[in-house]
C-alpha positions in Angstrom: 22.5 53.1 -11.0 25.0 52.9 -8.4 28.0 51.4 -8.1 27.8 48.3 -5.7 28.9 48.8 -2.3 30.1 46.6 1.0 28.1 45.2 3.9 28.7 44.8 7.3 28.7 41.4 6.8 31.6 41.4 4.1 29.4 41.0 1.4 28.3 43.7 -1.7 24.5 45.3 -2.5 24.0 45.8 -5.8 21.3 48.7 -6.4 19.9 49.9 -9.6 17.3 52.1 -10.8 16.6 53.4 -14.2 13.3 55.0 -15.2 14.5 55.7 -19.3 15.1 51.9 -18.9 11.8 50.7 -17.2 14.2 49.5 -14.7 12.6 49.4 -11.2 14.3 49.9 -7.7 15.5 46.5 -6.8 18.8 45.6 -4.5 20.2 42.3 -4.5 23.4 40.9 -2.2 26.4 38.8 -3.5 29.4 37.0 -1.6 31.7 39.0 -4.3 31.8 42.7 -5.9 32.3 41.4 -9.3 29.3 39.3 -9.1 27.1 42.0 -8.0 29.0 44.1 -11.2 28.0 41.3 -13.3 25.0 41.4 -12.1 24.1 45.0 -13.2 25.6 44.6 -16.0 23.3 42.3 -16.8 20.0 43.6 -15.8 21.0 47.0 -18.2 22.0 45.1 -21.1 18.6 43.5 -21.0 16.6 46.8 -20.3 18.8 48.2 -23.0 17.8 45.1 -25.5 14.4 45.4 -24.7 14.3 49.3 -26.0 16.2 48.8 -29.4 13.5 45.8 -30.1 15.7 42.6 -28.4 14.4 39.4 -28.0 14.6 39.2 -24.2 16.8 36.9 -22.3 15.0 34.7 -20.3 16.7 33.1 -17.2 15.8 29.4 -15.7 15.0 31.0 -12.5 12.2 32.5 -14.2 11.0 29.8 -16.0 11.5 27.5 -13.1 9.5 29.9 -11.0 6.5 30.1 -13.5 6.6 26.4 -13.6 6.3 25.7 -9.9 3.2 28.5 -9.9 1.4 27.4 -12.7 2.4 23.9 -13.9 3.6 21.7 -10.9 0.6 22.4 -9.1 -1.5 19.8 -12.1 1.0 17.4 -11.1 1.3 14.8 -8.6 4.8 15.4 -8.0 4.7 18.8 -6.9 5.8 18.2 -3.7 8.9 16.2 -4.9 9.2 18.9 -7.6 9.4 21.9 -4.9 12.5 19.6 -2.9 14.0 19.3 -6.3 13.6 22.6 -7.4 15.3 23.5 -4.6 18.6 21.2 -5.0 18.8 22.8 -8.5 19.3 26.5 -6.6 22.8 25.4 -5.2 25.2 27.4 -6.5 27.8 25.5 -7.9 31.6 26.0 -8.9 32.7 26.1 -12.7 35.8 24.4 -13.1 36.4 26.3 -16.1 35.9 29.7 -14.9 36.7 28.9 -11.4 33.3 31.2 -10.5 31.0 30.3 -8.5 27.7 29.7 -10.9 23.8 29.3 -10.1 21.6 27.7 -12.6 18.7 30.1 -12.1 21.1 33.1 -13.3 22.0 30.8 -16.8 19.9 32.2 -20.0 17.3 29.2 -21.0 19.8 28.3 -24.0 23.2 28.1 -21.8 20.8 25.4 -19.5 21.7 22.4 -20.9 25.5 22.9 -20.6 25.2 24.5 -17.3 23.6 21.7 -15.8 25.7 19.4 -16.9 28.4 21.5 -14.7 25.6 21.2 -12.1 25.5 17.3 -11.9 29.5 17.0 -12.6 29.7 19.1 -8.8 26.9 16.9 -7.1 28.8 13.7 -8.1 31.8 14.8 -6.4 29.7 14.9 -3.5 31.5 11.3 -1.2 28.8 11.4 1.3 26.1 13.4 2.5 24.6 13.9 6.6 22.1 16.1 7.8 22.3 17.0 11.9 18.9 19.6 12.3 17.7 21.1 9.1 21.5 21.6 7.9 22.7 19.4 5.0 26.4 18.9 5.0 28.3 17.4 2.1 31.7 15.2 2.3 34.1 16.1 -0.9 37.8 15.9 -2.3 39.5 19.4 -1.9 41.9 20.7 -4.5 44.7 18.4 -2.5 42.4 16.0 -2.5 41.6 15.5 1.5 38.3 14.7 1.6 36.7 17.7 3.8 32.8 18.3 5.0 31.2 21.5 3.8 27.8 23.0 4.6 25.6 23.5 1.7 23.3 26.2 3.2 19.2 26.0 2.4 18.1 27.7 -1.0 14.9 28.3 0.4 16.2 31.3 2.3 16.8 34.8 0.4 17.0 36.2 -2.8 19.9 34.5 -4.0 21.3 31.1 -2.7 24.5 31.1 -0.8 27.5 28.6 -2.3 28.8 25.8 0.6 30.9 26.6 3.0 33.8 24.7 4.6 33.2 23.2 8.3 36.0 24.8 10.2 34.8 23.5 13.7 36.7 20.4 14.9 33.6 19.2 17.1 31.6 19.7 14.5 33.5 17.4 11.6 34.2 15.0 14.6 30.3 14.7 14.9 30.0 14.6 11.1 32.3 11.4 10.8 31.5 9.3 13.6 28.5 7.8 11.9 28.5 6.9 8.2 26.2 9.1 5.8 23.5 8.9 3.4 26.5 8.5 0.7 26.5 9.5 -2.5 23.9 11.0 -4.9 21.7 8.2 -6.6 21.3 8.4 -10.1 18.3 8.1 -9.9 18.1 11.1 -7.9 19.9 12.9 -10.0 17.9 12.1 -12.9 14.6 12.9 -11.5 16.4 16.5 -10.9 17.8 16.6 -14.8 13.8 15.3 -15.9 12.2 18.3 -13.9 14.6 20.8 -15.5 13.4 19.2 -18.9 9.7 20.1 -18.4 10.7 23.4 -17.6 12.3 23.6 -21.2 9.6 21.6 -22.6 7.2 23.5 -21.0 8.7 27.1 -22.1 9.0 26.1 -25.7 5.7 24.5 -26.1 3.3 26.8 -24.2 4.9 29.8 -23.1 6.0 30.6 -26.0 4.5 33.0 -28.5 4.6 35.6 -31.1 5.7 38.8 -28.4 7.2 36.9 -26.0 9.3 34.1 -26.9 10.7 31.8 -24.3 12.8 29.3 -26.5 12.8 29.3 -30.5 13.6 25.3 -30.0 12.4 22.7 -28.1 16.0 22.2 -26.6 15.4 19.8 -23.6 16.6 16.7 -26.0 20.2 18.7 -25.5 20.1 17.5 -22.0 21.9 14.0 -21.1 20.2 12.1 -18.8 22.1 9.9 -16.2 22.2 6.1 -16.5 18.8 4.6 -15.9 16.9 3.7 -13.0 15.7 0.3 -14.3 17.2 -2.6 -15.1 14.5 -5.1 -14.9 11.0 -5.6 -16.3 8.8 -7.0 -13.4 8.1 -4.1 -10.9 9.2 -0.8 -9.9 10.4 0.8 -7.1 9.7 4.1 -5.8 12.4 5.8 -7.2 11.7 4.3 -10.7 7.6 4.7 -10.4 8.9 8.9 -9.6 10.7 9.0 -12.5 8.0 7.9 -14.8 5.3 10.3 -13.0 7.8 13.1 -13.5 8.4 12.1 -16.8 4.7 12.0 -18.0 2.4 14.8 -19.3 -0.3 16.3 -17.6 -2.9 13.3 -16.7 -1.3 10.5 -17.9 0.9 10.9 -14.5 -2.1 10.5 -12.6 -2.8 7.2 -14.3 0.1 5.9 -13.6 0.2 6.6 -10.0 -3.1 5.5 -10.0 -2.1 2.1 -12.2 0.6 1.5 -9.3 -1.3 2.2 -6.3 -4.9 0.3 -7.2 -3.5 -2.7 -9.0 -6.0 -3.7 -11.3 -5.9 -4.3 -15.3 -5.2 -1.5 -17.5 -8.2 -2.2 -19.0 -10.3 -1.6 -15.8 -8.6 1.5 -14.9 -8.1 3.4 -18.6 -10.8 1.0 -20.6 -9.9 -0.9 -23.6 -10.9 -3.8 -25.8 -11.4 -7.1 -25.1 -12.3 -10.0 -27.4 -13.6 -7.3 -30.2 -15.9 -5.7 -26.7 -15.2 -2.0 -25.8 -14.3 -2.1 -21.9 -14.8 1.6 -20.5 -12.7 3.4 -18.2 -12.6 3.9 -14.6 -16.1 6.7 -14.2 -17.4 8.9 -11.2 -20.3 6.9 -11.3 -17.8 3.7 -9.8 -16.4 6.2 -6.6 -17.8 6.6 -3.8 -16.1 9.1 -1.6 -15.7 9.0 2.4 -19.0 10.5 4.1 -18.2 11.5 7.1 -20.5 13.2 10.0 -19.6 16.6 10.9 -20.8 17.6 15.2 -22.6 20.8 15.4 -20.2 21.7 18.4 -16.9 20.5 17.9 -16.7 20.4 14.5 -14.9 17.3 14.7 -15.4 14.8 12.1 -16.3 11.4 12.2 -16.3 8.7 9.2 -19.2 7.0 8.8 -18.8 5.1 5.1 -15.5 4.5 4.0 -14.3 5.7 0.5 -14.2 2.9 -2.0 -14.1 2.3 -5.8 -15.7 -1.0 -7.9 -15.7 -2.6 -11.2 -19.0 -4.3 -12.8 -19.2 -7.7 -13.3 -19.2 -8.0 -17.2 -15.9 -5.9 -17.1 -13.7 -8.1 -14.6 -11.3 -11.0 -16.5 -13.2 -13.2 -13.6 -16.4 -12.2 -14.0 -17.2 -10.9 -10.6 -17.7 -7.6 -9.3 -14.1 -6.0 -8.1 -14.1 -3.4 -5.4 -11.7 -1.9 -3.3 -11.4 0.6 -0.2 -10.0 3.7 -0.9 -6.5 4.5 0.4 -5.0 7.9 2.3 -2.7 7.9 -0.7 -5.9 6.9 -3.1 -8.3 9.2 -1.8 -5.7 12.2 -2.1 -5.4 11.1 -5.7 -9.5 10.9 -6.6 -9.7 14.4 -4.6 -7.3 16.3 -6.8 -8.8 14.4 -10.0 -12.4 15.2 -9.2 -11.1 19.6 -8.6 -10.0 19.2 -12.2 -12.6 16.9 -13.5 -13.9 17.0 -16.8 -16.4 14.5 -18.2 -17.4 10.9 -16.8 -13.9 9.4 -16.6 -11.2 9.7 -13.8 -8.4 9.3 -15.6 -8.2 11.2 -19.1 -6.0 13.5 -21.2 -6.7 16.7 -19.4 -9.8 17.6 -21.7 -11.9 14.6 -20.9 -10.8 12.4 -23.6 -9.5 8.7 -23.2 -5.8 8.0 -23.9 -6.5 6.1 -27.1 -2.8 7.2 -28.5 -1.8 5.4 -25.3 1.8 3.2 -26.6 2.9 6.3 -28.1 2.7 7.9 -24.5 3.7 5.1 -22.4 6.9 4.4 -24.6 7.9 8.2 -24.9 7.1 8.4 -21.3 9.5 5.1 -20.4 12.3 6.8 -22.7 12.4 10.0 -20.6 12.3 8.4 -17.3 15.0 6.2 -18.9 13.2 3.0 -17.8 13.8 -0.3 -19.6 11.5 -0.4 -23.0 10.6 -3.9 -22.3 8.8 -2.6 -18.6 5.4 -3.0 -19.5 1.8 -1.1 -18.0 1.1 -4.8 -16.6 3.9 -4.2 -14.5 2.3 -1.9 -12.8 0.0 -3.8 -11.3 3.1 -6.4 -10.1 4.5 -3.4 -8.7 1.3 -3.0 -6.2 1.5 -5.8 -4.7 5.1 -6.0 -4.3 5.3 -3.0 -2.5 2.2 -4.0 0.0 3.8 -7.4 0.5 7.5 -5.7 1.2 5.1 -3.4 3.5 4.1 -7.1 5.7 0.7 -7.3 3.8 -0.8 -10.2 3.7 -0.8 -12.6 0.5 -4.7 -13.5 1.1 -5.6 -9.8 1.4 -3.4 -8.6 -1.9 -5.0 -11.2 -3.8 -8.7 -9.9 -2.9 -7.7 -6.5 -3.8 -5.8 -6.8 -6.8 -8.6 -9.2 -7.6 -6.3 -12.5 -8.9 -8.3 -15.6 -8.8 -5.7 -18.3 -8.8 -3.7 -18.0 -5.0 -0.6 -19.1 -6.5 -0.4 -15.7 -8.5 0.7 -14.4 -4.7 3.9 -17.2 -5.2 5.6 -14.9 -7.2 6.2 -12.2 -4.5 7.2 -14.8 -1.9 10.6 -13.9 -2.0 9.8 -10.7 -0.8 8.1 -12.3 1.7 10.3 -13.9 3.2 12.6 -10.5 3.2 10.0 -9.1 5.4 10.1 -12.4 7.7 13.9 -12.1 7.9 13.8 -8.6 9.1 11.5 -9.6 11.6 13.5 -12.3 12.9 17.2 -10.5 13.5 14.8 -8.3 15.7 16.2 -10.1 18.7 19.7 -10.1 17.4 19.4 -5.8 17.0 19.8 -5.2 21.1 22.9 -7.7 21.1 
């Protein structure tokens, strides 16, 4: 091992290589020389550990790595997870060690504390822009002059660089002449704390074993959640309907996605009972998927039968058979569900099994999101329609789909409505 040395660039390599220690060649860079020290430091202690017999020290960039590869992928998040995951590489400054700290280097124990330093720094953040593909952050400095820094991408090298302060008087001049995105959301900064809470849940429940342990305790209850997302128990919006599918285990966060996006009865979608009669769930036998014809020299496809889904007649609360066309967002949905299918139904537990311990899940799964205990599966169904009518849909049409008999159901939503009608109005006022 070799002592770290200076770049052109101003900052340090660190570069270590120890064969007694089954340490393999690997060079990292850091803005300082004591953090690639540190660094090294490090990496021997826990070479060193693991020849005397040590428990080894896990890191949450490892875990949160293992989680994108092998766990997000079930999910229906895992796009949202990946932009998350990302926010949670910012390196971010420790007002108690005045160090510059990244949450991937903290050992899975030191998390929970560490990333409550992690959301104290992103709600200093005033207001937010992004010009290109750069994010840039408004905040108080240590005079407390609000200044705009650049918080450069994670997604680039080994090791994120922290912000930087904008130096350039065009550039700040550009930054404040329109107003920002503003602050953080809670919400958003919950959905951020959640993933980071499957990624301890996760370790502790099934990576752990008797030769490799991750976590001796489940310690993602240590983590404190910001304020809830929900205060109200009629729909939900996007942020709030997220937060639950983050929040959820493996296939029940495909129910609810699917709960929100069809609209119809829970017990149409996940079966059920009804007047002592067992209703089944939502089977492969009631899909039909897009068929679409393929030509022999282009390739180009052509739809010829639309996707779409139905209920039978004895299982509707009307009594009539209940179809409906299947979605972009729908048919993306059925797809990944039918690659991981197992057994008749479409929505299961992950081994083919109904959710019969389902007010169990749904209430854990409302505690973690931190939505409102009284926001029940029903609403759900309120919540697709609310969002096609904020979308301009029309009332007639919602009602076929969602399959409500009586037309005055629709009166309920009117008031969004009419939100959609007033946008549309101050149109002509916009060019004034």
């Amino acid at each position: 091992m070799s002592n770290p040395r200076k770049l052109p660039n101003g900052r340090w390599q660190a570069d270590i290589k120890d064969k007694f220690r089954n340490i393999p060649r690997t060079r990292k860079t850091f803005d300082t020389k004591r953090d690639a020290e540190e660094w090294q430091d490090a990496v021997k202690r826990d070479a060193t550990g693991r020849l005397l017999g040590h428990k080894r020290r896990r890191l949450f960039g490892e875990a949160l790595a293992k989680y994108l590869r092998e766990e997000s992928p079930k999910k229906l998040t895992h796009v949202e997870d990946l932009s998350n995951a990302a926010a949670l590489r910012w390196p971010f400054w420790d007002l108690e060690t005045h160090r510059w700290l990244r949450l991937e280097e903290s050992a899975l124990d030191d998390v929970p504390a560490d990333l409550a330093k992690w959301t104290v720094d992103l709600r200093a953040v005033r207001d937010r822009r992004y010009l290109g593909n750069r994010l840039y952050q408004l905040r108080d400095r240590p005079d407390g002059r609000p200044t705009w820094f650049e918080q450069p991408s994670s997604n680039t090298g080994d090791r994120p660089e922290p912000r930087r302060e904008v130096t350039d008087p065009a550039l700040r001049a550009r930054l404040d002449a329109k107003p920002g995105r503003g602050p953080f959301a809670t919400a958003t900064l919950r959905i951020r704390q959640l993933l980071v809470s499957g990624v301890l849940r996760c370790a502790w429940r099934h990576w752990s074993n008797e030769s490799d342990k991750w976590l001796d305790q489940d310690i993602a209850s240590k983590i404190k959640l910001d304020a809830a997302a929900l205060d109200r128990d009629e729909w939900a919006d996007y942020d709030t309907l997220l937060a639950l599918i983050i929040a959820a285990p493996v296939g029940f966060d495909a129910a609810i996605l699917g709960a929100g996006m069809i609209g119809w009865r829970r017990a149409n979608i996940l079966g059920g009972h009804k007047k002592h009669r067992p209703l089944p769930p939502l089977n492969w036998d009631h899909v039909m998927f897009p068929v679409y014809k393929e030509d022999p020299v282009t390739g180009q496809r052509t739809e010829i039968q639309p996707g779409y889904y139905w209920v039978d007649r004895p299982h509707t609360k009307k009594k009539k058979p209940q179809a409906q066309p299947m979605s972009d967002l729908i048919l993306q949905l059925f797809t990944l569900q039918w690659e991981q299918r197992v057994g008749p139904h479409v929505f299961h537990r992950g081994d083919g099994t109904p959710f019969t311990n389902f007010k169990r899940m749904w209430d854990t799964t409302k505690k973690r999101a931190g939505v409102d205990q009284r926001f029940r599966w029903h609403s759900l169904r309120h919540t697709f329609a609310s969002l096609l009518i904020q979308a301009g849909a029309d009332k007639r049409h919602v009602q076929e789909l969602g399959g409500w008999q009586d037309p005055r159901s629709m009166d309920r939503y009117v008031h969004l409505h009419l939100k959609h009608l007033r946008d549309t109005t101050n149109i002509s006022r916009r060019g004034n």
